[in-house]
VEXKOL-29797 format. One record per residue (C-alpha): x, z, y; chain; residue number from 1; residue in one letter. Coordinates in Angstrom, 2 decimals, padded with zeros to 5 digits, always signed. Each point is the difference from the previous one (the first is absolute). Layout:
<pt><X>X</X><Z>Z</Z><Y>Y</Y><kette>A</kette><nr>NUM</nr><rest>a</rest></pt>
...
END
This chain:
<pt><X>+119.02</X><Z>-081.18</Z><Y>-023.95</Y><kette>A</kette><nr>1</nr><rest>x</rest></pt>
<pt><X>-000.24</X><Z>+003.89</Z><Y>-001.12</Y><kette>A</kette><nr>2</nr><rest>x</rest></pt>
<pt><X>-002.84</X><Z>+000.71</Z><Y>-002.04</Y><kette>A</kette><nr>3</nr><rest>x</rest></pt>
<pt><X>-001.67</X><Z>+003.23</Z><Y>+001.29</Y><kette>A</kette><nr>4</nr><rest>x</rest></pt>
<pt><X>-002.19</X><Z>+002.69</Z><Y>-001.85</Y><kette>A</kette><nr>5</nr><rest>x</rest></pt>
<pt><X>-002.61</X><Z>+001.63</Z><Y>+001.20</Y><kette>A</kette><nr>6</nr><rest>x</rest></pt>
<pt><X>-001.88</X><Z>+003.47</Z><Y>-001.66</Y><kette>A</kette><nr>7</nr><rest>x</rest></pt>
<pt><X>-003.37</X><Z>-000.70</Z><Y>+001.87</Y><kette>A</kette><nr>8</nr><rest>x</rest></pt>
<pt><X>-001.74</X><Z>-003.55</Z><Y>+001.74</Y><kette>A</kette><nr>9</nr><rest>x</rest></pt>
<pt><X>-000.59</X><Z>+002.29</Z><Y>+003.29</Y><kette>A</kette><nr>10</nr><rest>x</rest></pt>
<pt><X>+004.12</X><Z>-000.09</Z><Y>-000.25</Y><kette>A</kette><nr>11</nr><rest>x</rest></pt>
<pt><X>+000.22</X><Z>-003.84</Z><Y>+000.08</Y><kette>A</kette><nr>12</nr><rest>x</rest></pt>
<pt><X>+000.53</X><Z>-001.63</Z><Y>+003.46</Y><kette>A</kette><nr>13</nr><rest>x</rest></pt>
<pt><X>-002.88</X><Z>-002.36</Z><Y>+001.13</Y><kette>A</kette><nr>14</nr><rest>x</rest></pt>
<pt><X>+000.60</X><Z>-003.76</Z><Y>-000.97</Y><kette>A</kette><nr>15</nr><rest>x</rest></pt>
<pt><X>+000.88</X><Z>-002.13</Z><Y>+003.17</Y><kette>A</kette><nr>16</nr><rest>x</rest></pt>
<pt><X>-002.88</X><Z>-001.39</Z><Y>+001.73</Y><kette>A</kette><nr>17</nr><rest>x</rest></pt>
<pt><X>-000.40</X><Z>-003.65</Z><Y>-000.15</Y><kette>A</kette><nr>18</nr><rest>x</rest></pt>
<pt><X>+000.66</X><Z>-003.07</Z><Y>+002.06</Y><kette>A</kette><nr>19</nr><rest>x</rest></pt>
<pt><X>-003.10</X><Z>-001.36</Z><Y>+002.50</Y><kette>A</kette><nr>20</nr><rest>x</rest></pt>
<pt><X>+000.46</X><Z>-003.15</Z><Y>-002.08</Y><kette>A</kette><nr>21</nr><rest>x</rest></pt>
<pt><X>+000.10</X><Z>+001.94</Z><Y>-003.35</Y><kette>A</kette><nr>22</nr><rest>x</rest></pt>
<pt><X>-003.04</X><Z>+001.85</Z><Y>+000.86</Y><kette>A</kette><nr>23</nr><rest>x</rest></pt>
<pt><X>-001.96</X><Z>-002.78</Z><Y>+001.06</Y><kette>A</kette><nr>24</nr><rest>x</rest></pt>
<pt><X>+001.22</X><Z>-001.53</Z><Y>-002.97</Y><kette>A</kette><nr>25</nr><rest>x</rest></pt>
<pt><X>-001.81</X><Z>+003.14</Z><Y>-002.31</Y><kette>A</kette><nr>26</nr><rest>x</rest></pt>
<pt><X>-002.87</X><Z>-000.01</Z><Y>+001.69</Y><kette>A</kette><nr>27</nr><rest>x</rest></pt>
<pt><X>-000.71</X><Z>-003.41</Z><Y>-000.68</Y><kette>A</kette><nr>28</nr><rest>x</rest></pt>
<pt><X>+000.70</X><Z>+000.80</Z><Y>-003.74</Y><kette>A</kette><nr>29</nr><rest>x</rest></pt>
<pt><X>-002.26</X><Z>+002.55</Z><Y>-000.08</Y><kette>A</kette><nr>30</nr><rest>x</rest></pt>
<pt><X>-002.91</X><Z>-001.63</Z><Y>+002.28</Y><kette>A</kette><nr>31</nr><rest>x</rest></pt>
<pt><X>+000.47</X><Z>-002.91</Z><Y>-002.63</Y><kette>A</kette><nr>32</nr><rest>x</rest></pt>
<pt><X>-000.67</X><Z>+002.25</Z><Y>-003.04</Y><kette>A</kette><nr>33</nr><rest>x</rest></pt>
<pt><X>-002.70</X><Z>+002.26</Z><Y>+001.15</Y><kette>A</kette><nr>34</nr><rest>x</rest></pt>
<pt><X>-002.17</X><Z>-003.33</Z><Y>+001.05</Y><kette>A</kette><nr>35</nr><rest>x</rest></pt>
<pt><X>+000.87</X><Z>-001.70</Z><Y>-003.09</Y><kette>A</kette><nr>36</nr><rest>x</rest></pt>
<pt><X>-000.77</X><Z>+003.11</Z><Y>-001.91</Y><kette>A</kette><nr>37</nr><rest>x</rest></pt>
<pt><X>-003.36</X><Z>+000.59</Z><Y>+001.87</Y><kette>A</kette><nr>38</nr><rest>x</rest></pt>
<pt><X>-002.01</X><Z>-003.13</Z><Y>+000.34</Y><kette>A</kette><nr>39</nr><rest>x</rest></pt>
<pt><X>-002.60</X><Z>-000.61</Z><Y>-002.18</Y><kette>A</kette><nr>40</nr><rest>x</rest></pt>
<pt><X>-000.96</X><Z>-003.26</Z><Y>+000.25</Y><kette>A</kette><nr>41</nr><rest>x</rest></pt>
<pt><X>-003.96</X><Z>-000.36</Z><Y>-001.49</Y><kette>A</kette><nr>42</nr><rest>x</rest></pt>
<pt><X>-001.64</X><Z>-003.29</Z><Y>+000.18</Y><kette>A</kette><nr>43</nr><rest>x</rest></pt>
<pt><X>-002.59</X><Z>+000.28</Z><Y>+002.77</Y><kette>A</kette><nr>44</nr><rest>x</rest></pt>
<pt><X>-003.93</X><Z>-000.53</Z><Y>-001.67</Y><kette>A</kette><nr>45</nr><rest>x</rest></pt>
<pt><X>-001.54</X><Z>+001.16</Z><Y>-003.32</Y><kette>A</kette><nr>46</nr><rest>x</rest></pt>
<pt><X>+001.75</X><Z>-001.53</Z><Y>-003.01</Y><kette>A</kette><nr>47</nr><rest>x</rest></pt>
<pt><X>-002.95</X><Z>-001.05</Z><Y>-002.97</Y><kette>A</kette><nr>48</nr><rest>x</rest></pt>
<pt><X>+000.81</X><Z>+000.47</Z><Y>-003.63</Y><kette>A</kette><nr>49</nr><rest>x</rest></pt>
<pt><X>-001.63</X><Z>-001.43</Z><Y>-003.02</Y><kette>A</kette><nr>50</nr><rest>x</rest></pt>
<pt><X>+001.60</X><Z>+002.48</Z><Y>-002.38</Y><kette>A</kette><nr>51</nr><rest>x</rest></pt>
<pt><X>+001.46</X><Z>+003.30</Z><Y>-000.34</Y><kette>A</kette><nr>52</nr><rest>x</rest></pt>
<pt><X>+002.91</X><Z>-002.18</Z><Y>-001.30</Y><kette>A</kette><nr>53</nr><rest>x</rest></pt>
<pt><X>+000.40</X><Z>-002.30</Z><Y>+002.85</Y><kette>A</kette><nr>54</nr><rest>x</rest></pt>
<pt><X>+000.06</X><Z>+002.62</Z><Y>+002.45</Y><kette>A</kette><nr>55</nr><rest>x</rest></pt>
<pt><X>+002.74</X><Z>+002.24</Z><Y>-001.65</Y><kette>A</kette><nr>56</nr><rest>x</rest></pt>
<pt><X>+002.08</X><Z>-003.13</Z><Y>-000.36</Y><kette>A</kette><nr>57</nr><rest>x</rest></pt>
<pt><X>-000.04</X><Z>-001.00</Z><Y>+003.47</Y><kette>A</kette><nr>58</nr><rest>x</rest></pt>
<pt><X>+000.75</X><Z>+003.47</Z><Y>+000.54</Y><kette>A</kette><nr>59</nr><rest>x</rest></pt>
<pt><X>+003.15</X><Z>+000.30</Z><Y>-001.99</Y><kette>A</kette><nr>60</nr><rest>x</rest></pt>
<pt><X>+000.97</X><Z>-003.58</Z><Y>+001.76</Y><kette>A</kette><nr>61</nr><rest>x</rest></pt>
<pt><X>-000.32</X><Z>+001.41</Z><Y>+003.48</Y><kette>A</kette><nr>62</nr><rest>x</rest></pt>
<pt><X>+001.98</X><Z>+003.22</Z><Y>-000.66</Y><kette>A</kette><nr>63</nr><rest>x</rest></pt>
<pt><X>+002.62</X><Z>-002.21</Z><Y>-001.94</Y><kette>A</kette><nr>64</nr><rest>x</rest></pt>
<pt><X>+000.33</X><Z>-002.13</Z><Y>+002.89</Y><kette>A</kette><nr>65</nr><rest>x</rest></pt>
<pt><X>+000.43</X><Z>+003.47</Z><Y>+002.32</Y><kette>A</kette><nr>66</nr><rest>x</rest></pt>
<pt><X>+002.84</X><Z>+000.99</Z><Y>-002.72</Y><kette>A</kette><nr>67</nr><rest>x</rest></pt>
<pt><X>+001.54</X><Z>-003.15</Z><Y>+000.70</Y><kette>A</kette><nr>68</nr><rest>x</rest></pt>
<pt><X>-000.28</X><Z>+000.06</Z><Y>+003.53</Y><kette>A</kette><nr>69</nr><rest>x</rest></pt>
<pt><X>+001.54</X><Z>+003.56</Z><Y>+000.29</Y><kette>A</kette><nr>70</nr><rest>x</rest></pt>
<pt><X>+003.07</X><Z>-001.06</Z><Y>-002.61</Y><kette>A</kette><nr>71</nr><rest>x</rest></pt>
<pt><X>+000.90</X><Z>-002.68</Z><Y>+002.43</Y><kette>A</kette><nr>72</nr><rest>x</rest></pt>
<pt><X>-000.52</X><Z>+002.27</Z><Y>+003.36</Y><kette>A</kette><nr>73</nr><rest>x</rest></pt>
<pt><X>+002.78</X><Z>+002.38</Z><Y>-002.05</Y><kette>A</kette><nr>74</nr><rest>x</rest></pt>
<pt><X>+001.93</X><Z>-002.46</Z><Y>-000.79</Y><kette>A</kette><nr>75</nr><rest>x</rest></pt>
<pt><X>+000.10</X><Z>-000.88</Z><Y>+003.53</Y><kette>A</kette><nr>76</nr><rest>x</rest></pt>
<pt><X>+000.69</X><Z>+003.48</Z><Y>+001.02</Y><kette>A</kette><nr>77</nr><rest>x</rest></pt>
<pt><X>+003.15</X><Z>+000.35</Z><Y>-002.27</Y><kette>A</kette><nr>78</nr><rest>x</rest></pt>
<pt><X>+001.20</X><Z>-003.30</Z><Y>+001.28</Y><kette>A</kette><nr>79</nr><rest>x</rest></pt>
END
């Protein structure tokens, strides 16, 4: 296959539109991401703290166990 130059982008031909199953295929990709991406999943009620301590532990637990979630939902997405 000839590799082709091109001076400008507005010079490059437009990339072939994809397959219905391709597309659908994309779409799911992307529908997948943006909801695993977006929810924010808070515990329903008011959570009571003894300490300062306690609470900014159970903190950094809750957003390490959003890390982990969203390292696995990559993962999955890469796969």
């Amino acid at each position: 296959m000839p590799v082709r130059r091109y001076r400008d982008v507005s010079q490059m031909p437009p990339p072939p539109p994809p397959s219905q199953g391709e597309l659908g295929r994309r779409i799911r990709v992307v529908w997948a991401r943006a909801a695993a991406m977006a929810c924010f999943q808070a515990r329903p009620g008011v959570q009571r703290f003894r300490s300062v301590e306690e609470a900014s532990e159970a903190k950094e637990r809750e957003t390490d166990e959003r890390v982990r979630q969203l390292q696995a939902a990559r993962k999955a997405w890469t796969d």
